[in-house]
C-alpha positions as CSV (number, residue, x, y, z in Angstrom):
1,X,12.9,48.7,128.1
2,X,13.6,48.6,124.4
3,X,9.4,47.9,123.3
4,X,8.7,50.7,125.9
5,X,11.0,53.2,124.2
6,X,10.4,52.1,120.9
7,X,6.2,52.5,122.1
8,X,6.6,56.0,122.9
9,X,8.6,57.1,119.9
10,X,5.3,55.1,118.2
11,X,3.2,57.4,120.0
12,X,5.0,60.9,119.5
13,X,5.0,60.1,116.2
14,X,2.0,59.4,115.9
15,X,0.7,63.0,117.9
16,X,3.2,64.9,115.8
17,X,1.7,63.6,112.5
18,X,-2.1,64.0,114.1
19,X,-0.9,67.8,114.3
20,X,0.1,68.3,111.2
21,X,-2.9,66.7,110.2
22,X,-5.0,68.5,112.1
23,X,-3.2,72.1,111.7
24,X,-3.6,71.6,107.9
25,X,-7.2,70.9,108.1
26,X,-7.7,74.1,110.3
27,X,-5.6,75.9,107.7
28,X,-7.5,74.8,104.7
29,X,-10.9,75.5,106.6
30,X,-10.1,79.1,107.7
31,X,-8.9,80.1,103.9
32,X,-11.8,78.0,102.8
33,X,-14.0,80.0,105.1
34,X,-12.2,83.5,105.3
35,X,-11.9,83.5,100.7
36,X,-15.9,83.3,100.5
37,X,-16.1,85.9,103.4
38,X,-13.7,88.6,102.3
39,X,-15.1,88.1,98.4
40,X,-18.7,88.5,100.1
41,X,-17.5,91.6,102.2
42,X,-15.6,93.3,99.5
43,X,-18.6,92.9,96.7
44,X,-21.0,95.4,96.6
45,X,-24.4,95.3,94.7
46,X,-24.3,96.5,90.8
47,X,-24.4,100.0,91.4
48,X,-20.8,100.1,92.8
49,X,-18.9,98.0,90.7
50,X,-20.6,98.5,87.6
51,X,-23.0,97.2,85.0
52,X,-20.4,98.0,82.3
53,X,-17.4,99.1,82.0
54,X,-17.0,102.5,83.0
55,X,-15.3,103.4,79.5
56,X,-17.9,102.5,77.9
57,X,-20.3,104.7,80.1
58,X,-21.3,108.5,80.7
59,X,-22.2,110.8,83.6
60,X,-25.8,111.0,84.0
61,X,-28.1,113.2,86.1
62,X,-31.5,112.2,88.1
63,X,-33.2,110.3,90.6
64,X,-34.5,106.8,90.1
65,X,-37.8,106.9,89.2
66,X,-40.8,104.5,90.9
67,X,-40.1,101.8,88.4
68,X,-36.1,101.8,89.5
69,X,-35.2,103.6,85.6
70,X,-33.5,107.3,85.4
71,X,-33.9,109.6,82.5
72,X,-31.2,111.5,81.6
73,X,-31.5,113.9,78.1
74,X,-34.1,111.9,76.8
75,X,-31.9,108.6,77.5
76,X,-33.9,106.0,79.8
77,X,-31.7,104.0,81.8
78,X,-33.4,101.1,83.3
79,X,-32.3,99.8,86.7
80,X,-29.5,97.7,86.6
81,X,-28.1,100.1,83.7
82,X,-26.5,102.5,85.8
83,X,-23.5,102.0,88.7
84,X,-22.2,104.8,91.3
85,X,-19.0,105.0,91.3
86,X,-16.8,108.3,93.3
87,X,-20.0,109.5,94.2
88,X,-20.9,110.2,90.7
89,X,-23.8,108.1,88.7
90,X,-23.1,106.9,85.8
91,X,-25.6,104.8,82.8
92,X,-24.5,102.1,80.2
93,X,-25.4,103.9,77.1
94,X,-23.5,101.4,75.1
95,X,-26.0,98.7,76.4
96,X,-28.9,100.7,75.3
97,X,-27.7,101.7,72.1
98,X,-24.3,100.8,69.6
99,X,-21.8,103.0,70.6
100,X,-18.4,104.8,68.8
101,X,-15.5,106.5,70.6
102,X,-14.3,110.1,69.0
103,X,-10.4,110.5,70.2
104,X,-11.1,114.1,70.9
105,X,-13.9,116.7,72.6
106,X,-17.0,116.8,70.0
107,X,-15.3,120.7,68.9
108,X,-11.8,119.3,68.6
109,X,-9.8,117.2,66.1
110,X,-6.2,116.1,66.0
111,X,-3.6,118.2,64.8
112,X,-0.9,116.3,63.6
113,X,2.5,118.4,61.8
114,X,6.2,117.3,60.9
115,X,8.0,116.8,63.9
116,X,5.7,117.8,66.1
117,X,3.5,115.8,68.4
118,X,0.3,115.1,68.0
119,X,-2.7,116.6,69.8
120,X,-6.5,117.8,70.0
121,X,-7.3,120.8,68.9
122,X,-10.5,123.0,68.0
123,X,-12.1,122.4,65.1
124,X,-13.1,126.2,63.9
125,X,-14.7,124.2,60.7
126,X,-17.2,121.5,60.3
127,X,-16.6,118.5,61.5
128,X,-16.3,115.3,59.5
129,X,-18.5,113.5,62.4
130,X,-21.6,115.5,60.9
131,X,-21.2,113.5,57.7
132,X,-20.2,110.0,59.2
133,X,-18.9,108.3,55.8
134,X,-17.5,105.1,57.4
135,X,-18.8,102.0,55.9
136,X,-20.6,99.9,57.9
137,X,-20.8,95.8,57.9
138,X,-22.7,93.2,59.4
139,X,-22.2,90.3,60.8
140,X,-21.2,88.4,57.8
141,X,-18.9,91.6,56.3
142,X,-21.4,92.6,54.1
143,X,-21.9,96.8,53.9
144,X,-25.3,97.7,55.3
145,X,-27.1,101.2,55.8
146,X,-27.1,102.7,58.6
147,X,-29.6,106.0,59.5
148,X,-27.4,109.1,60.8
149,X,-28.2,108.8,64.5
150,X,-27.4,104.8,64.5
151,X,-24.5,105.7,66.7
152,X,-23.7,107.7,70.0
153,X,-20.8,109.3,70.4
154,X,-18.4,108.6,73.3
155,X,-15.7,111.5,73.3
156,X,-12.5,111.4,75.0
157,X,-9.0,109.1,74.0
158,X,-9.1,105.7,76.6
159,X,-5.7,104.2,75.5
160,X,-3.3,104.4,78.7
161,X,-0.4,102.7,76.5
162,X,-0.7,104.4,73.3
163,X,-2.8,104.0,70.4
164,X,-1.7,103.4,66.3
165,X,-4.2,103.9,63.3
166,X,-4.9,101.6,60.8
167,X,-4.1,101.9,57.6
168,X,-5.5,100.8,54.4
169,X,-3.7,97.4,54.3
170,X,-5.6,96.4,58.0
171,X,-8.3,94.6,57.0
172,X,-10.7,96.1,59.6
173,X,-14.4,96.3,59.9
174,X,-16.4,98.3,61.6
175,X,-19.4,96.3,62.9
176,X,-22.8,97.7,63.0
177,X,-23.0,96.9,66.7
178,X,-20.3,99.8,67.2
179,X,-17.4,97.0,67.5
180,X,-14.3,97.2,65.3
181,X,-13.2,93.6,64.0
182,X,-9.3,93.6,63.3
183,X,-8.9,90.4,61.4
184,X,-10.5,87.8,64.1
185,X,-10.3,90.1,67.1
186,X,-13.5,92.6,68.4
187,X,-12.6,95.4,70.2
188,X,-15.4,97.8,71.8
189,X,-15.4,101.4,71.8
190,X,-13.1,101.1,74.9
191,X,-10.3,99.6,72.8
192,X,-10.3,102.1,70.0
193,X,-11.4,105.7,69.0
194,X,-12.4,107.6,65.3
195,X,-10.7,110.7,64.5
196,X,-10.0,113.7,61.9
197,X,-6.6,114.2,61.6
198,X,-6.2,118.1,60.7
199,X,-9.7,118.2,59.2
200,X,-9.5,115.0,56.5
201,X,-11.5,112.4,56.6
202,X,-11.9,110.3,59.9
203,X,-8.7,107.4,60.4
204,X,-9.7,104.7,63.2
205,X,-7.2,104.2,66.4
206,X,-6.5,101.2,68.3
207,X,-5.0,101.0,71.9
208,X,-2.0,99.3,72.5
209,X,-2.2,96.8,75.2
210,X,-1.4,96.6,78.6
211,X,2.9,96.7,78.6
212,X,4.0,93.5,80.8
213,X,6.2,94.6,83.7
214,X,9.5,92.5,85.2
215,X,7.2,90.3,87.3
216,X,5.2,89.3,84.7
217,X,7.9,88.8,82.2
218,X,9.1,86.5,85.2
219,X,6.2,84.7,86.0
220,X,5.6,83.6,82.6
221,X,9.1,82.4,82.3
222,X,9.3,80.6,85.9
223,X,5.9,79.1,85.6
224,X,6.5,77.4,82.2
225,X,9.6,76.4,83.8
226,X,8.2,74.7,87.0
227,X,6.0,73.0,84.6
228,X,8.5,71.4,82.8
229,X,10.5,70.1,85.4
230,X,7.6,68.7,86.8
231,X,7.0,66.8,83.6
232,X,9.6,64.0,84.3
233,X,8.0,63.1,87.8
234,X,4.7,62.9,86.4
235,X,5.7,60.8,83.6
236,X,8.4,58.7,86.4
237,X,4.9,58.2,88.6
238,X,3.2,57.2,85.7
239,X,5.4,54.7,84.1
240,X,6.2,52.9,87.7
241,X,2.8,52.4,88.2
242,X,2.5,50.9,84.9
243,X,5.3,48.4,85.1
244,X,4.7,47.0,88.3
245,X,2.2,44.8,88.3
246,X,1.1,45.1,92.2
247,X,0.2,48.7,91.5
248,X,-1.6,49.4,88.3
249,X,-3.4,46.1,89.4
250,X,-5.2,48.2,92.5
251,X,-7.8,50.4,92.4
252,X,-5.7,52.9,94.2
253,X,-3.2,52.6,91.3
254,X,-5.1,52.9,88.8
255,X,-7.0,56.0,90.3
256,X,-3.8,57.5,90.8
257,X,-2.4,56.6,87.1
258,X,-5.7,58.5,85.9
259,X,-5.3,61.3,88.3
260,X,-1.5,61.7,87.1
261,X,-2.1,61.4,83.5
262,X,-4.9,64.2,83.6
263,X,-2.6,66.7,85.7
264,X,0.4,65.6,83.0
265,X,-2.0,66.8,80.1
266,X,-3.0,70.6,81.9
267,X,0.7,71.1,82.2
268,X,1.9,70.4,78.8
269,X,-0.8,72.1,77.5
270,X,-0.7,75.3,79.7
271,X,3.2,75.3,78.8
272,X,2.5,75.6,75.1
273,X,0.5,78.2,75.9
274,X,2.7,80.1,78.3
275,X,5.7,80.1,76.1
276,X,4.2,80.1,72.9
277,X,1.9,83.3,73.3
278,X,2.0,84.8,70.5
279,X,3.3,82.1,68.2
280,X,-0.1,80.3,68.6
281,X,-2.6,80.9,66.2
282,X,-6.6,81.2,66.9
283,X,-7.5,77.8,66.7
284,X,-4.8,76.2,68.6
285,X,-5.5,79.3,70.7
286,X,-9.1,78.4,71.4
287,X,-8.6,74.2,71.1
288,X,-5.0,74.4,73.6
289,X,-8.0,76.3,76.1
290,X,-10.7,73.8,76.1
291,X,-8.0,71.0,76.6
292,X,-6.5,72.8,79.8
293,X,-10.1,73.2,81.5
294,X,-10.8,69.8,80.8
295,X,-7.9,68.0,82.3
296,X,-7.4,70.4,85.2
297,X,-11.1,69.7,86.3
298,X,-10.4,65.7,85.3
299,X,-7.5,66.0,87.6
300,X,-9.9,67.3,90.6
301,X,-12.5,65.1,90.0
302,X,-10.5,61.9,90.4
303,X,-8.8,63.8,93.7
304,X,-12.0,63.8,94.3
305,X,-13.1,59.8,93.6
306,X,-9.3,58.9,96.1
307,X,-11.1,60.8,98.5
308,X,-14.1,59.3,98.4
309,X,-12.5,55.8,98.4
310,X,-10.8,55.9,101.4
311,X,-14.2,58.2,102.9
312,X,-16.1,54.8,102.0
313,X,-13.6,52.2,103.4
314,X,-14.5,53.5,106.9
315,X,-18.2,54.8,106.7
316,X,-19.7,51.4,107.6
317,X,-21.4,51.4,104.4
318,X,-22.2,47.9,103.0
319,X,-19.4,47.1,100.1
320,X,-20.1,46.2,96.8
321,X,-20.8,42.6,95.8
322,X,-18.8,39.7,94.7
323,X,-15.1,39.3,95.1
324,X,-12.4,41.5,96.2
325,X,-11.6,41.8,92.5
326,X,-14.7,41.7,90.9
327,X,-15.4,44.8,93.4
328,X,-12.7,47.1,92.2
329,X,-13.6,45.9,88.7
330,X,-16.9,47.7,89.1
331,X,-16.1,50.9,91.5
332,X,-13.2,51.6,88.9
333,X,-15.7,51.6,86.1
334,X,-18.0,54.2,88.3
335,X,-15.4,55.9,89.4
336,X,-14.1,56.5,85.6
337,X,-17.7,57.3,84.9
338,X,-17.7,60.2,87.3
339,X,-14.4,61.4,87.1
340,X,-13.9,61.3,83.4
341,X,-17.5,62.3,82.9
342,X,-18.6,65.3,84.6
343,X,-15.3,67.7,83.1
344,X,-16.9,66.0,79.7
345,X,-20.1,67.6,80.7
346,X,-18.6,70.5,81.9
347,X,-16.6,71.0,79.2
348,X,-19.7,70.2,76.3
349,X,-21.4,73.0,78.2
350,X,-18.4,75.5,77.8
351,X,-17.8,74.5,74.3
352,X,-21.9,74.9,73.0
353,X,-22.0,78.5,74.6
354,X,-18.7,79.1,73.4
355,X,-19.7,78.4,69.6
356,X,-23.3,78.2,68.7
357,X,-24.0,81.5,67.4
358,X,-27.8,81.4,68.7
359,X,-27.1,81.5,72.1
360,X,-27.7,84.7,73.7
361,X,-25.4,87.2,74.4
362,X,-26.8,87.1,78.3
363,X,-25.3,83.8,78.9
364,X,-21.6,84.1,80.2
365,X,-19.9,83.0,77.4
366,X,-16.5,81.6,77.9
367,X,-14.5,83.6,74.6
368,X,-11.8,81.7,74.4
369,X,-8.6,83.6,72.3
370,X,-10.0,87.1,72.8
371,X,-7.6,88.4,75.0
372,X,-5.6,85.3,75.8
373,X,-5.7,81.5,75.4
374,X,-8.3,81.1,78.4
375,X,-11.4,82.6,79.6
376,X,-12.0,86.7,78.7
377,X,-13.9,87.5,81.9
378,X,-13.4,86.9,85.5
379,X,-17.5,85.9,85.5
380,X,-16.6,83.2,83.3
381,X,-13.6,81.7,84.9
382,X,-15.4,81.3,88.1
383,X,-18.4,80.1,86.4
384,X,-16.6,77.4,84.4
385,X,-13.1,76.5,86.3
386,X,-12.9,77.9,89.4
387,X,-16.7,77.0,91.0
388,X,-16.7,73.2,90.1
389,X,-13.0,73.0,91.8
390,X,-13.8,75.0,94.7
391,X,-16.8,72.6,95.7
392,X,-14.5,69.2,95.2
393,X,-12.0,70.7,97.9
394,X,-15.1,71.6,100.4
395,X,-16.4,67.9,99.9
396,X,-12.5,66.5,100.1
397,X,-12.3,68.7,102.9
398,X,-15.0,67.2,104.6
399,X,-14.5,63.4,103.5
400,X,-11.1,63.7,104.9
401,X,-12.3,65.4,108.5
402,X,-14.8,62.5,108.8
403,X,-12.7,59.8,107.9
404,X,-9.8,60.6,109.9
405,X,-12.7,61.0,113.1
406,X,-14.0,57.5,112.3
407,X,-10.1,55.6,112.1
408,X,-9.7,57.2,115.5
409,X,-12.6,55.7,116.7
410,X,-11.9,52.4,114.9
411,X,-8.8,52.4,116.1
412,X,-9.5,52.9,119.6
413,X,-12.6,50.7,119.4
414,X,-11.2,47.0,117.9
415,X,-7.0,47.5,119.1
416,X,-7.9,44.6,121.3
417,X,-10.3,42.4,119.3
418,X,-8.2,43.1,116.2
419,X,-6.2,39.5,115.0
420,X,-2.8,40.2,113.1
421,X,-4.6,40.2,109.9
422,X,-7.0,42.6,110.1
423,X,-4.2,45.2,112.2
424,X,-1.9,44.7,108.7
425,X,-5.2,45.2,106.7
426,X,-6.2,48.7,109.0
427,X,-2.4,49.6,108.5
428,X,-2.7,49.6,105.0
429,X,-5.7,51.5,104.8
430,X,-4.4,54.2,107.0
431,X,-1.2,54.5,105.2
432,X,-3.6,54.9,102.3
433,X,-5.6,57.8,104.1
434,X,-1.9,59.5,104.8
435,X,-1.0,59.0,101.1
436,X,-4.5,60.7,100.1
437,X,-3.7,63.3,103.0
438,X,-1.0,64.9,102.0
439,X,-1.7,65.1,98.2
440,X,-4.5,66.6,99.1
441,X,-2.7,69.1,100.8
442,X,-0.2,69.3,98.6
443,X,-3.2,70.3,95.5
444,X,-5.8,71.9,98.0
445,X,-3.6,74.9,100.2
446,X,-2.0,75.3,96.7
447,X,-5.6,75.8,94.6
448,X,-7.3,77.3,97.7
449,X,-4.3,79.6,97.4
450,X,-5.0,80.3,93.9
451,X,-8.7,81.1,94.8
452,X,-7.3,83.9,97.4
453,X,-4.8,85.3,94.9
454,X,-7.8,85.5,92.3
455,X,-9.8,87.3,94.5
456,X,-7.9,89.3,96.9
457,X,-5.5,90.5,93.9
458,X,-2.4,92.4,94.7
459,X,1.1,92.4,93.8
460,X,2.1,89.5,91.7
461,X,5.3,89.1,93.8
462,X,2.9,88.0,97.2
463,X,1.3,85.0,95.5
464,X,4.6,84.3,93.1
465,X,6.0,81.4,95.5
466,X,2.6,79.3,96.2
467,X,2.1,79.8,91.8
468,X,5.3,78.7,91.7
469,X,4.2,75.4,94.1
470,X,1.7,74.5,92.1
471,X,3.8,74.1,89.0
472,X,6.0,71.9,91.0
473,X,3.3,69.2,91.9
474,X,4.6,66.5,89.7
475,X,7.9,66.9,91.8
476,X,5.4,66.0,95.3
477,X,3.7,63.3,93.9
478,X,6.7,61.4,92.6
479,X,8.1,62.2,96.2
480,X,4.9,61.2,98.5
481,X,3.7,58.3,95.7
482,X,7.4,56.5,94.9
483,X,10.0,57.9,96.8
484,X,9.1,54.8,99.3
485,X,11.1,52.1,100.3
486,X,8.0,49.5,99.2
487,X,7.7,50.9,95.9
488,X,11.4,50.9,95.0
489,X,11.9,47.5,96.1
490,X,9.1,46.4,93.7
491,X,10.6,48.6,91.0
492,X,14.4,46.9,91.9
493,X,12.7,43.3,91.7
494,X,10.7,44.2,88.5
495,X,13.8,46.2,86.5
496,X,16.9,44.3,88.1
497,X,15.7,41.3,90.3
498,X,19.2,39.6,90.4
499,X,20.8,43.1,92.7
500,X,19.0,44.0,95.7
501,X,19.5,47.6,95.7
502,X,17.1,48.5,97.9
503,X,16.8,46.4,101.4
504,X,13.3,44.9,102.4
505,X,11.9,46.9,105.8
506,X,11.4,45.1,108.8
507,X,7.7,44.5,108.1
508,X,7.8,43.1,105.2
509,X,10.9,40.8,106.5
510,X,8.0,39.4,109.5
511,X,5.8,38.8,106.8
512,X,8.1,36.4,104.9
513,X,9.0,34.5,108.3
514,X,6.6,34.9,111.0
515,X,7.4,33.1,114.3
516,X,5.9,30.2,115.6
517,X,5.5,32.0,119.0
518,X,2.8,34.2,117.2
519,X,1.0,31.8,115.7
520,X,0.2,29.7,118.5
521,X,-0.6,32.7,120.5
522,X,-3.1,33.7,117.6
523,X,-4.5,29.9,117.8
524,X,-5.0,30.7,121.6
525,X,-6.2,34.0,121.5
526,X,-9.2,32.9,118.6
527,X,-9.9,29.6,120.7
528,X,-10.0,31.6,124.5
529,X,-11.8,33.8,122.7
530,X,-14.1,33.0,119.6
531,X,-16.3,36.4,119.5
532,X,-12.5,38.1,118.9
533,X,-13.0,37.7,115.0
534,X,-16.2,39.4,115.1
535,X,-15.6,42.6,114.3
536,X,-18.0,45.8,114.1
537,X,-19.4,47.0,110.5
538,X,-17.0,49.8,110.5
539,X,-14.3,47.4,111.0
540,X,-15.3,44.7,109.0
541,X,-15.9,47.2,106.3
542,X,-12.2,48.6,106.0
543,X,-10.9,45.1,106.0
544,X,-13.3,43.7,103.6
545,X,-12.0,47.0,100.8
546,X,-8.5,46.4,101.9
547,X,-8.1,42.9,101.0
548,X,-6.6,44.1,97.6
549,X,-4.3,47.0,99.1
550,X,-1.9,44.3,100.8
């Protein structure tokens, strides 16, 4: 009665984790399918979201010509220069020629008294526009002429938040490209605006920045936080690994030390950032930047190589040669190779557009320190971070659907030519898969999460909690990778071997003494049945790259 009840607890155990499973899998498709779907849906083609930026074009008049261009008072916009946008066209005349922002109308200047605020007025004289006197530098600060029409003229003040002028003591440039450069920062005519004040000569403007509201003041102050709690559980996963021999010895253990030690790395870098802002200089600005790509996408990629593992235990695919050791030796040293080497390469990409001055300004660069301590554009975020993740958690996604289709099989297929050896070396494998499983779900509904938020948008305070998940990783791993009975035993023998404080499970207690009863009926079972031992590839396979997991 008691193996009966004890079966079926197996078994609803075993269909209530084989829901979860399979529920998380559907939930990570559907986002995975629904996030390319709704970006695809809610993307238009150029001429509705714009070329440019819609400060930094004008209203224009016309039809498209034959050759796709429209020409609007003697301006020709080429296609792909111009957007719709409320029904109204509108060209890039910033991309066709340098362009400077006047505060006020082309007849007006700003009158500015004692106690009184400031405003446009009209200009009943000459303006100081018709004699532009600025000087002009180039790219290496030196003054350069300019002719008179060099410039065009965008009219009309762009800065939501305010604007301040510059004064004498600034050391500001303006570029001949129509750029100001404020000591290492280049702001566009959509950032600043040239005005008279009461008729003198013309003063330069810059816009105050975006003000940060109460859920941004609080995600930047809980997300640092969450980081640094999850610092301790990274390092704990780290160092247990480390000390106990029987784990950093693994493949799987050293996979998950690298994998640990890159996610470590993001977070104390991203928390320097976070809660140093302003504090940070350029360089560490720029440097802090390339570090977090690199070991975010590191961390991914050697998710990435545990998925694969486990994906190639049970694909029937011949194993490598030599001994169980000599094996691991060389699919750790690939696996490095991969993991550790494409970020490098994605990263020596990022960093040669980034800072060779001769590449052209139509490659996305990444600009790094421009607005913020990571990427400037939204074009080059996907391009550089977001992209390479996305396609690891498809492939994980689908490693994991076929691996868990082929232990069923396997499962199903040998439970009655399987001897006790090869059941312990198929349990091991699967508690493997489960280990892999759920931090796979812990990183992937989290990221895919951050790809929806990064698309979709919205309110800061719908996506705050799953943010605040992925800060708290660290806490997950330590709980999924150490918080187990078998791995606190072997930290208790390695840190304190003469108190048990942790009692050995009934598995391992079988394996210390197994019966005599089992033996014999092994001995029987092999010699009624020799073929028993042969098992198929798949089988084979998974006990022949578990041999070391045990």
């Amino acid at each position: 009665m008691a193996r009966k009840v004890g079966a079926g607890s197996e078994k609803s155990q075993a269909a209530g984790c084989t829901r979860v499973v399979v529920g998380s899998f559907v939930l990570i498709i559907v986002l995975a399918v629904l996030v390319p779907l709704y970006f695809w849906l809610t993307t238009g083609p150029p001429s509705s979201g714009g070329p440019c930026s819609i400060d930094l074009s004008v209203p224009i008049e016309g039809s498209p010509l034959p050759n796709g261009s429209i020409v609007d008072r003697g301006d020709v916009y080429p296609s792909g220069f111009f957007f719709t946008v409320n029904r109204t066209t509108r060209g890039c005349l910033c991309a066709l020629q340098p362009c400077i922002r006047k505060c006020c109308a082309a007849d007006e200047y700003i009158v500015s008294a004692i106690n009184k605020t400031s405003h446009c007025a009209v200009n009943s004289g000459s303006s100081p526009f018709d004699n532009f006197s600025i000087p002009v530098y180039d790219s290496d600060q030196k003054v350069v002429q300019v002719k008179k029409n060099h410039f065009r003229i965008l009219y009309g003040d762009v800065c939501t938040y305010g604007k301040f002028v510059l004064t004498s003591d600034d050391k500001s440039y303006l570029m001949s490209d129509g750029n100001i450069l404020l000591e290492s920062n280049l702001m566009d005519a959509s950032q600043y605006c040239m005005e008279s004040i009461n008729g003198d000569e013309i003063q330069i403007f810059v816009c105050f920045p975006p003000g940060e509201d109460a859920q941004t003041k609080a995600a930047f102050t809980a997300y640092p936080i969450g980081m640094i709690l999850s610092f301790p559980f990274l390092l704990g996963t780290f160092v247990v690994y480390a000390v106990i021999p029987d784990l950093h010895g693994t493949l799987h253990g050293k996979s998950l030390m690298s994998h640990v030690s890159s996610l470590l790395t993001a977070y104390i870098s991203l928390s320097v950032v976070q809660l140093g802002r302003d504090a940070i200089n350029s360089f560490w600005c720029v440097a802090l930047s390339f570090v977090i790509q690199f070991s975010f996408l590191a961390t991914f990629f050697w998710l990435n190589v545990m998925c694969f593992d486990i994906w190639w235990v049970f694909s029937g695919l011949r194993p490598l040669r030599g001994s169980v050791k000599e094996r691991e030796h060389k699919k750790f040293i690939l696996y490095s190779l991969y993991a550790w080497g494409c970020p490098l390469v994605i990263f020596v990409i990022t960093l040669v557009i980034e800072l060779v001055p001769s590449i052209p300004k139509s490659f996305i660069k990444p600009q790094f320190g421009v607005d913020k301590c990571w990427f400037k554009t939204s074009e080059a975020l996907v391009l550089y971070f977001y992209l390479p993740i996305g396609v690891l958690v498809l492939l994980n996604i689908a490693m994991f659907v076929t691996t868990a289709f082929r232990l069923r099989m396997h499962t199903r297929d040998t439970k009655v030519l399987q001897t006790s050896e090869s059941r312990r070396n198929d349990e091991a494998e699967r508690q493997r898969f489960n280990l892999y499983l759920k931090l796979f779900i812990v990183m992937g509904i989290n990221w895919v999460m951050e790809l929806v938020s990064f698309v979709v948008g919205g309110p800061k305070s719908i996506w705050f909690v799953t943010d605040l998940g992925n800060t708290l990783q660290g806490l997950l791993i330590f709980l999924i990778f150490v918080c187990k009975r078998r791995i606190l035993r072997l930290l208790n023998q390695k840190l304190c071997p003469r108190w048990e404080l942790v009692a050995p499970t009934a598995s391992s207690r079988s394996k210390v003494s197994p019966s005599r009863t089992s033996s014999s009926s092994l001995s029987k079972t092999v010699s009624s049945n020799p073929d028993g031992l042969s098992l198929k590839p798949i089988a084979r396979a998974a006990s022949e790259e578990s041999d070391s997991n045990n």
